[in-house]
C-alpha positions as CSV (number, residue, x, y, z in Angstrom):
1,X,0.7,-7.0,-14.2
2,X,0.9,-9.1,-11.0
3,X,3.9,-11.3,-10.4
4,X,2.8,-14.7,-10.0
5,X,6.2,-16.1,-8.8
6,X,6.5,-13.8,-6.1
7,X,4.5,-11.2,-3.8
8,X,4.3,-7.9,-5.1
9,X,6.1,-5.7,-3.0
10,X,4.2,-4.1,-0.4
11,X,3.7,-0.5,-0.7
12,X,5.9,0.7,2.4
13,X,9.1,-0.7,0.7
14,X,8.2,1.3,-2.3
15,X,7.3,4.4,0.3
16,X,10.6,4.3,1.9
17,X,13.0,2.7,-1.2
18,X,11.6,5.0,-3.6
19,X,10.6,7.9,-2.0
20,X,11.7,8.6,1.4
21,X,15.5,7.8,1.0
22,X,16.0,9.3,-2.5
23,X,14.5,12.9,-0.8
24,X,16.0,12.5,2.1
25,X,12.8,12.6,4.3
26,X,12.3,10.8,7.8
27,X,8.9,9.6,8.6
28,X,8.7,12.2,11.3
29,X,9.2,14.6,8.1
30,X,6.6,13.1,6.5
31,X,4.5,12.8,9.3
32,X,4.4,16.6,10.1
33,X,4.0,17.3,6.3
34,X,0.9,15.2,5.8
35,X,-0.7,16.1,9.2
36,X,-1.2,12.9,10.8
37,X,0.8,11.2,13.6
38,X,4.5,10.0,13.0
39,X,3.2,6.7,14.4
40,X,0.7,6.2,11.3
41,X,3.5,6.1,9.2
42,X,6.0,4.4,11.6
43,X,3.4,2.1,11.2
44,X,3.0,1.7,7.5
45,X,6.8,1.8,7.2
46,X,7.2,-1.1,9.6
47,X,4.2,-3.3,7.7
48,X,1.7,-3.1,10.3
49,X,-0.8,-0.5,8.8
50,X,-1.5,-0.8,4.8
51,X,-2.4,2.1,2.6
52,X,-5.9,3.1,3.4
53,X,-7.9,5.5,0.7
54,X,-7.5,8.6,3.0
55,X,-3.4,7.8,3.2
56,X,-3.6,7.0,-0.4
57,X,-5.3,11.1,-1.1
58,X,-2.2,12.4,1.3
59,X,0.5,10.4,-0.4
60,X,-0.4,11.0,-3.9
61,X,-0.7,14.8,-3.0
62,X,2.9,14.7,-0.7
63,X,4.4,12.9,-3.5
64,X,2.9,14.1,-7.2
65,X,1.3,10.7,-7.8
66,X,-2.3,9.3,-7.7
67,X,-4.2,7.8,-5.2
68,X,-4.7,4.9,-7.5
69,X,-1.0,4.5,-7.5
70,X,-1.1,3.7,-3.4
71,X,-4.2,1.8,-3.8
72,X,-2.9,-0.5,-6.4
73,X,0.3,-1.4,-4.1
74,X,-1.8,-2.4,-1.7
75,X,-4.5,-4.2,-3.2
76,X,-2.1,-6.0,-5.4
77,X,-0.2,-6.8,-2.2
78,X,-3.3,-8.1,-0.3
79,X,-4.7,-9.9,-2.7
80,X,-1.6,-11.9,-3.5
81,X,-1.6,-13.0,0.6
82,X,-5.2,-13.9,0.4
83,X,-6.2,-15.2,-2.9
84,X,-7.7,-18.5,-2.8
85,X,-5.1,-21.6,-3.6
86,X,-8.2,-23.6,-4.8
87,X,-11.1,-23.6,-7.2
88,X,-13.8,-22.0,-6.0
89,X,-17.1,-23.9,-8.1
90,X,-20.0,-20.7,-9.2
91,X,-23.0,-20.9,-7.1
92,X,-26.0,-22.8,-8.7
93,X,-29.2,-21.4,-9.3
94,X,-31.5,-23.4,-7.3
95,X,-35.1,-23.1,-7.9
């Protein structure tokens, strides 16, 4: 269910709130675990990168979750910033 009061809470906050600090892990940690450059995840951490499907796959895996789990954070996130405010009227069929 998406909160309609608020944004959902972008998927790095979950990331680091509910993962990283409980285990203990720095990104660098989780960096050299997943293979991919400690700035990727800097990056995600920090809210300038979102969760992409291939992060998603590496997460899940690092973290005994799904990939849909990632993905849902994200999209839910996203399309909360950019849903449109105003009714969009169907298309009519013009013959």
């Amino acid at each position: 269910m998406i909160p309609e009061n608020r944004i959902p809470t972008h998927p790095r906050v979950v990331l680091e709130e509910a993962f990283l600090m409980p285990l203990g892990l720095t990104q660098v940690a989780l960096a050299k675990h997943l293979g991919v450059p400690t700035q990727k995840i800097n990056e995600l951490i920090r809210g300038k990168r979102g969760v992409t499907p291939e992060t998603a796959w590496l997460l899940a895996g690092a973290f005994k979750t799904t990939p849909q789990f990632w993905l849902n954070l994200q999209a839910n996130y996203d399309w909360a910033l950019n849903w449109p405010r105003q009714e969009i009227r169907p298309l009519s069929m013009v013959a």
